[in-house]
VOMARGU-297141 format. One line per 5 residues: number of its first residue (from 0); their letters; for each residue x, y, z of C-alpha. Coordinates in pm, 1 decimal. Example, Ala and Ser with C-alpha at 12.3 -4.5 7.8 and 13.67 -1.06 7.14 Angstrom:
BEGIN
0) AS) 1230.0:-450.0:780.0 | 1367.0:-106.0:714.0
This chain:
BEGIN
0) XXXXX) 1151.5:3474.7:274.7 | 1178.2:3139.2:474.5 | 1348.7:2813.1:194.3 | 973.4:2697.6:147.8 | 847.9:2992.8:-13.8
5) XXXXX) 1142.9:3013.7:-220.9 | 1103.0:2664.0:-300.8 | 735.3:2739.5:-447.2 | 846.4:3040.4:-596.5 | 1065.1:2843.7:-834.5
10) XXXXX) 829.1:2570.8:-900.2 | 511.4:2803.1:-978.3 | 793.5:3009.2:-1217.3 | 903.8:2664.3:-1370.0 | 538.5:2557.6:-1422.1
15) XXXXX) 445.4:2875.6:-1582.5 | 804.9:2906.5:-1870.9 | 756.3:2709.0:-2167.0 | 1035.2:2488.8:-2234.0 | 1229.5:2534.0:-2549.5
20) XXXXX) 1565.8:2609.0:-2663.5 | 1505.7:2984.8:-2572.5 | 1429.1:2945.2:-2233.8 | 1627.0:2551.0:-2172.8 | 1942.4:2752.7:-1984.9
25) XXXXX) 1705.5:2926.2:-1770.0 | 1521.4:2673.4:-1662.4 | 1832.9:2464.7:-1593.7 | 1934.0:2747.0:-1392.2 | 1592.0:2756.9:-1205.5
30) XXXXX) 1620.0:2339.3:-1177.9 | 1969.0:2373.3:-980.9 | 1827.3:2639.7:-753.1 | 1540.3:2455.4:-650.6 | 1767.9:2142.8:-580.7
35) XXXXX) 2024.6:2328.5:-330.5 | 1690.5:2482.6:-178.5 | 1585.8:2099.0:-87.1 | 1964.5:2021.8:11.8 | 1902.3:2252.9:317.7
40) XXXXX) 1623.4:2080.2:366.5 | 1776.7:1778.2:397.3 | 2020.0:1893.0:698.6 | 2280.3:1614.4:845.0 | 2220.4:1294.4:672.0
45) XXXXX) 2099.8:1005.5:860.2 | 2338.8:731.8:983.1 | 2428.0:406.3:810.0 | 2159.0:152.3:887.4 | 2390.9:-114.1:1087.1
50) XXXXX) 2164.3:-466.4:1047.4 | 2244.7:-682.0:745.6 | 1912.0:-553.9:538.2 | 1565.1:-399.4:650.7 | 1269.7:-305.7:506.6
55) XXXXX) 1060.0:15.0:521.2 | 677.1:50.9:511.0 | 491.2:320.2:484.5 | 132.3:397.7:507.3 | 0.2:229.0:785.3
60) XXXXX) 70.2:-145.1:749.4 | 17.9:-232.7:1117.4 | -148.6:-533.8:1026.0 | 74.6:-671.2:783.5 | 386.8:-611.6:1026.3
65) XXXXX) 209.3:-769.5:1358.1 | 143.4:-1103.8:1155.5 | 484.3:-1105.5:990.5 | 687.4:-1049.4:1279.7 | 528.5:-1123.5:1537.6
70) XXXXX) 582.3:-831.6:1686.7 | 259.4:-538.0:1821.4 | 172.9:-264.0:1607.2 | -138.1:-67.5:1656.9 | -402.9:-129.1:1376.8
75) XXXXX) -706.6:37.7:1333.2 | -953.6:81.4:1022.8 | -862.0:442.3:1063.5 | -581.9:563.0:923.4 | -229.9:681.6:1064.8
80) XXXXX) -273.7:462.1:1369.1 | 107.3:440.9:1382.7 | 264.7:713.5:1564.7 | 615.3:617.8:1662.8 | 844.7:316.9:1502.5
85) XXXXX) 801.0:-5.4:1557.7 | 1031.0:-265.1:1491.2 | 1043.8:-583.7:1422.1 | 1243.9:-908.4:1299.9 | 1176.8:-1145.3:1036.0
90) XXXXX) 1364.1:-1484.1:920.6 | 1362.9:-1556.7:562.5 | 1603.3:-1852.1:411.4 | 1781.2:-1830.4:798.9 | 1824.3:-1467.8:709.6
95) XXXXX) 1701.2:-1203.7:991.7 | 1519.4:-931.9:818.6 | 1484.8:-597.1:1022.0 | 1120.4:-429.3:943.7 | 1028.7:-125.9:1069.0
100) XXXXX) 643.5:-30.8:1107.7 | 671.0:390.2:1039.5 | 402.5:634.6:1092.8 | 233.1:710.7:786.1 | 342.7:1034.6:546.6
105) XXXXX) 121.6:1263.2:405.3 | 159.6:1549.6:153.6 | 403.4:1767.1:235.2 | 578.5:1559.1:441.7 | 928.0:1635.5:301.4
110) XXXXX) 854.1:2022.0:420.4 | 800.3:1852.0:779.2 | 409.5:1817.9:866.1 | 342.3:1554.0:1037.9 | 660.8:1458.8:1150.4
115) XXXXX) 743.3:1406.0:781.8 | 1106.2:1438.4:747.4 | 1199.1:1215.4:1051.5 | 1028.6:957.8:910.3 | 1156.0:966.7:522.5
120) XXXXX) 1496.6:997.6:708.6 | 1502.9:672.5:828.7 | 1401.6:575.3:506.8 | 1696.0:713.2:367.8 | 1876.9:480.5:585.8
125) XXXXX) 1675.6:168.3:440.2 | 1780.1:-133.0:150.9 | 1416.7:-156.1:71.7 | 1081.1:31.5:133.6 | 747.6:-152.4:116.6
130) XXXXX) 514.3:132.0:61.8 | 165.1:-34.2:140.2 | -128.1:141.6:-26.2 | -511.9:53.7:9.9 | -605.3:-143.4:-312.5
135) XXXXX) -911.2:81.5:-359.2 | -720.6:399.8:-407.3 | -382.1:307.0:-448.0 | -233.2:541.1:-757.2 | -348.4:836.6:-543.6
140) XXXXX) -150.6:755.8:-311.4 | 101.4:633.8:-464.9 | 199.5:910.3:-659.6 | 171.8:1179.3:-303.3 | 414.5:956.5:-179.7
145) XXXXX) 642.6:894.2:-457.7 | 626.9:1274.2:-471.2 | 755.3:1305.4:-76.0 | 1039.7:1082.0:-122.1 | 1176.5:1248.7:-449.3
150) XXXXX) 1173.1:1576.5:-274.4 | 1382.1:1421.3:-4.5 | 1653.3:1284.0:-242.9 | 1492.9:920.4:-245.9 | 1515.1:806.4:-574.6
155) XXXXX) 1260.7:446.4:-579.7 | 1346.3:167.0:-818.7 | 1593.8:353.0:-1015.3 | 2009.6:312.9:-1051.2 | 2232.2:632.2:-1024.5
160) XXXXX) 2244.8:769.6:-1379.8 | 2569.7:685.2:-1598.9 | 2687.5:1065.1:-1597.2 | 3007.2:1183.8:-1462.6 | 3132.2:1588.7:-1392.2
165) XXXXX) 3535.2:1570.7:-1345.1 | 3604.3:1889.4:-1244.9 | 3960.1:2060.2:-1371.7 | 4183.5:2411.4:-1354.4 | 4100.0:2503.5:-1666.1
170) XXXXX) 3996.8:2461.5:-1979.1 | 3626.1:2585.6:-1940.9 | 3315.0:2290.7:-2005.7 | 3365.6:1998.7:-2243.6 | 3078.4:1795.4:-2291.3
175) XXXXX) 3069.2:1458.6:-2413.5 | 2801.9:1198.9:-2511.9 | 2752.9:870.3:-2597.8 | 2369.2:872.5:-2666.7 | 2132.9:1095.4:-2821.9
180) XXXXX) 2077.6:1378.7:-2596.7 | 1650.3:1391.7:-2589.6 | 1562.4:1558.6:-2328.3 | 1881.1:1790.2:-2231.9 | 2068.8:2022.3:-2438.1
185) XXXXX) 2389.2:2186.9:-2429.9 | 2252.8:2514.6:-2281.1 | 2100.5:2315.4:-2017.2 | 2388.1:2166.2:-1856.0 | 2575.1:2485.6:-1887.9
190) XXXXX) 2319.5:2648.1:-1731.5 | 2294.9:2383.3:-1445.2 | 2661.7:2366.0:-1410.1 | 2662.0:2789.0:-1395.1 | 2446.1:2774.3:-1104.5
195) XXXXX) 2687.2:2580.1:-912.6 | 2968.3:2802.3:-1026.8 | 3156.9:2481.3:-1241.4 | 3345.7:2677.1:-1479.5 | 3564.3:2403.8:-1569.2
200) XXXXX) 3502.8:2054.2:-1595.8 | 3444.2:1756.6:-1831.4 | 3108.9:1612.5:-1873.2 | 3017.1:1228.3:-2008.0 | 2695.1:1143.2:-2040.9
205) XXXXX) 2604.0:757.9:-2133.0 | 2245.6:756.1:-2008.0 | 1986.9:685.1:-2247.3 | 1726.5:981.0:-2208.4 | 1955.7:1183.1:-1919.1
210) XXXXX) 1763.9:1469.2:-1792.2 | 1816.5:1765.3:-1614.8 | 1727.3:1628.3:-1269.1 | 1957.2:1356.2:-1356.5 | 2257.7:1612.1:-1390.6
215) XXXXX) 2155.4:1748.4:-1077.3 | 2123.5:1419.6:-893.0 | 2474.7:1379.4:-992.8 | 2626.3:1712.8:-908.3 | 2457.3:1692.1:-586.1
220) XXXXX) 2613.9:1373.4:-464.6 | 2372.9:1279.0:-199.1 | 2083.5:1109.4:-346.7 | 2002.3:754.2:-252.8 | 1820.8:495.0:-491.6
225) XXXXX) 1632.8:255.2:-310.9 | 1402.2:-32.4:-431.1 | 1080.4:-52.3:-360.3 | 767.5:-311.4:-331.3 | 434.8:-161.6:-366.9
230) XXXXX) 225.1:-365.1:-152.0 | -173.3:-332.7:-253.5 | -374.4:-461.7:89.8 | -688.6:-535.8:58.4 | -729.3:-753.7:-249.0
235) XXXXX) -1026.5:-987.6:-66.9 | -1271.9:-629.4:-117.5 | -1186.5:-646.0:-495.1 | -1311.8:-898.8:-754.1 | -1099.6:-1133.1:-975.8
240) XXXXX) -1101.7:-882.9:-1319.1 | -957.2:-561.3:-1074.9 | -705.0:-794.4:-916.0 | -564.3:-896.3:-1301.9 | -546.1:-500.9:-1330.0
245) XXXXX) -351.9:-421.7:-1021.7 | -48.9:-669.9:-1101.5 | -24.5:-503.5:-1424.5 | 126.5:-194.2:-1197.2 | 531.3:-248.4:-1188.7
250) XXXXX) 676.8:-326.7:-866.3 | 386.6:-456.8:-685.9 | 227.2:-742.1:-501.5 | -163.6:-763.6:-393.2 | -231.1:-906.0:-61.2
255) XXXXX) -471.7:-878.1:185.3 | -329.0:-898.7:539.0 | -623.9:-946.4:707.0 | -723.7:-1295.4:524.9 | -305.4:-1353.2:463.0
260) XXXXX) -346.9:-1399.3:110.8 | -30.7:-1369.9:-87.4 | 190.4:-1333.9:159.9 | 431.6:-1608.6:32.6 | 468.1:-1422.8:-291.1
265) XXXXX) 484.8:-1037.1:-143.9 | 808.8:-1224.8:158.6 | 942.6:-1387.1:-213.1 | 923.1:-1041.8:-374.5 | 1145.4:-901.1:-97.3
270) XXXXX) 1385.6:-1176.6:-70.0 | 1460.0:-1124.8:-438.2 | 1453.9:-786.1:-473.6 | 1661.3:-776.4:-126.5 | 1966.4:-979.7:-286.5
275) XXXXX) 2134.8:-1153.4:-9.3 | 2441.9:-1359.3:27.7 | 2430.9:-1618.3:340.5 | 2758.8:-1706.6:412.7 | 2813.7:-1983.0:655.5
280) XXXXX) 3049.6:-2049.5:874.7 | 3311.8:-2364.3:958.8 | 3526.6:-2411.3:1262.6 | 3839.2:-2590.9:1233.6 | 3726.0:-3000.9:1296.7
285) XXXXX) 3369.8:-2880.8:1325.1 | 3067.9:-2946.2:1100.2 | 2922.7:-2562.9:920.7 | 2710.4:-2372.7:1114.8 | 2380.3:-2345.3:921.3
290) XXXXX) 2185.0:-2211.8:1224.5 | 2347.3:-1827.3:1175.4 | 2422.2:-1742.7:865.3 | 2656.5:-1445.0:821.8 | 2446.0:-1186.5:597.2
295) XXXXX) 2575.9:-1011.6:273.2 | 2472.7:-787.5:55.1 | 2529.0:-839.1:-329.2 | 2818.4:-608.7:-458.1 | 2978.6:-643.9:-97.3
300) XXXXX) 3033.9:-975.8:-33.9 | 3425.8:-1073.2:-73.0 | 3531.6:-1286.2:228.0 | 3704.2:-940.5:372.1 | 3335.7:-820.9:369.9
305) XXXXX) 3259.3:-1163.7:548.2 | 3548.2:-1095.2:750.5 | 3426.2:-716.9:876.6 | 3060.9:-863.3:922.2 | 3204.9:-1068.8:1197.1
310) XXXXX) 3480.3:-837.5:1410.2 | 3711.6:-607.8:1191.2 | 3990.0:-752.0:1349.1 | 3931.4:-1062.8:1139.1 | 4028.4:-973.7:846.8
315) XXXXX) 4421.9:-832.4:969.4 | 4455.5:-1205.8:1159.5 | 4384.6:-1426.7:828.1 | 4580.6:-1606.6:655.5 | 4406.0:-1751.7:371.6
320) XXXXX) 4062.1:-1856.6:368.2 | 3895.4:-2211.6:237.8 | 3539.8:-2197.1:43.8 | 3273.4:-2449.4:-36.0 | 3038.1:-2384.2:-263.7
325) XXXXX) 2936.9:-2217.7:-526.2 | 3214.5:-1974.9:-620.8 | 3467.0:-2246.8:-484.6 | 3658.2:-2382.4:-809.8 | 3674.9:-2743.0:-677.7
330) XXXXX) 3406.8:-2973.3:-451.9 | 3645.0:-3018.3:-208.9 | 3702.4:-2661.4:-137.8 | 3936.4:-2355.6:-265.6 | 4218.2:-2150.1:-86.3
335) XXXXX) 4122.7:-1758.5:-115.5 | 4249.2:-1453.2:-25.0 | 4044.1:-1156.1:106.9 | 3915.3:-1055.5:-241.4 | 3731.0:-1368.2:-352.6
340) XXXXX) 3361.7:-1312.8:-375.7 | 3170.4:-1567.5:-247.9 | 2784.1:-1674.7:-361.7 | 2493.9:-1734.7:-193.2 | 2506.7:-2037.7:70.5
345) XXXXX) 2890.0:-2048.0:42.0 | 3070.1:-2219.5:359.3 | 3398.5:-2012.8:463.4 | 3688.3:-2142.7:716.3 | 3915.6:-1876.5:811.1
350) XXX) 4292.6:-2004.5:865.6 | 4444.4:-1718.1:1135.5 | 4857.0:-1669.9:1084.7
């Protein structure tokens, strides 16, 4: 039996067991099963994405990405006109955005028709996705792709859940929680941890509503959680009262990329949801360098981040660093060591020994 089948033998046994406390440790058992099924799936995971932050879109946006970069992708009013990647580059706030123009995914892409999993690999690889959906049908597919990129370990809009497994010599499973336990039980997570032979370990949950497939997520270790921007083209085929319904869908900006309407807000929407630090730099006796920002993400941007972003050598040759701006303590600059985090539009000399 190839990992497919047994992949849909699970979920047509899960679909048919009524949950309850009778049958929650099987069906925690049955939950971990299918998820090392998809691990194999998976296979090697894709490399780090190396430019300072790109965007993903899926779902032939062809149009959108030829007028926003500048750059040719095939567009047709059929769909999947895309067939390879495309890539392109886009400055926003002096900041180079990397976009790349994928083919579009269909259903059952994550069990590799149509060239599925290479393309929700590179997602994998991504800071944000734009997944651009036609404003006339857009929560049909929306939810076929959602359902692709869960199955692939792609968790959209979502943080990794506050659960930790510590695993020890002995002392069999403790379980701890913090919060009500609503939708997993004791026999659950006993069940889930059973199935990947944990016999001993502490468990804290402190997630509000922690499921099963959040226990998994954790156990397995290699899920990534990815923001996302659902783009609905199309909105000039649409009248005024359907447009007020679509921005009541979270996550999402209208726009038609044929008449370029809304563009400023959907490039707004990414900048924000993207989270960027510019970091400028200052030669000794020289006016800052606003022309080339150095690009940083939020969470990783101390100067030795700023420092690495530039040569890795950098960081070994400094002796202190001097900061303008907004995390400097004093207008006429601050002396910092490596683990100063610096803000958005700071302006960073580095002093060599």
């Amino acid at each position: 039996m190839t990992t497919l089948q047994k992949i849909k033998e699970i979920e047509d046994e899960m679909a048919r067991t009524q949950k309850n406390k009778a049958t929650s440790y099987h069906l925690g058992q049955l939950k971990a099963k299918l998820a090392k099924l998809r691990r194999e799936l998976l296979g090697p995971r894709a490399a780090e994405e190396v430019v300072e932050a790109s965007a993903l879109t899926l779902r032939e946006p062809s149009t959108l990405m030829s007028k926003l970069t500048g750059t040719h992708s095939e567009a047709s009013e059929i769909d999947f006109t895309t067939l390879t990647t495309v890539p392109g580059t886009l400055k926003v706030h002096g900041a180079p955005i990397q976009i790349l123009d994928l083919p579009g995914i269909i259903e059952g892409a994550n069990d590799g028709r149509g060239r599925g999993r290479q393309v929700i690999a590179v997602a994998r690889t991504c800071h944000l996705i734009f997944i651009v959906l036609d404003v006339l049908k857009p929560l049909g597919d929306k939810a076929i792709i959602e359902s692709e990129l869960e199955s692939f370990g792609i968790r959209l809009n979502k943080k990794p859940p506050a659960i930790t497994v510590r695993k020890k010599d002995k002392g069999g499973i403790a379980i701890t929680n913090t919060v009500p336990l609503t939708n997993i039980d004791y026999d659950e997570i006993k069940a889930i941890l059973s199935e990947y032979r944990i016999s001993n370990a502490d468990v804290a949950i402190r997630q509000p509503n922690a499921t099963a497939d959040d226990l998994v997520d954790v156990i397995e270790g290699n899920r990534v959680y990815i923001p996302a921007i659902y783009v609905l083209n199309k909105i000039d085929a649409i009248s005024i009262e359907e447009l007020d319904l679509l921005y009541r869908i979270p996550h999402s900006v209208p726009i038609s990329s044929r008449e370029w309407w809304n563009i400023d807000e959907l490039i707004e929407k990414m900048w924000e949801t993207l989270n960027l630090v510019r970091v400028y730099t200052k030669p000794r006796g020289l006016a800052p360098d606003y022309s080339s920002p150095v690009v940083l993400r939020r969470g990783k941007c101390t100067v030795e981040d700023f420092c690495n972003a530039i040569h890795k050598e950098i960081a070994k040759q400094m002796k202190y660093a001097i900061v303008w701006g907004a995390s400097a303590k004093h207008a006429r600059g601050q002396k910092v060591g490596l683990d100063h985090v610096l803000e958005d539009e700071d302006v960073v000399h580095i002093a060599k020994k």
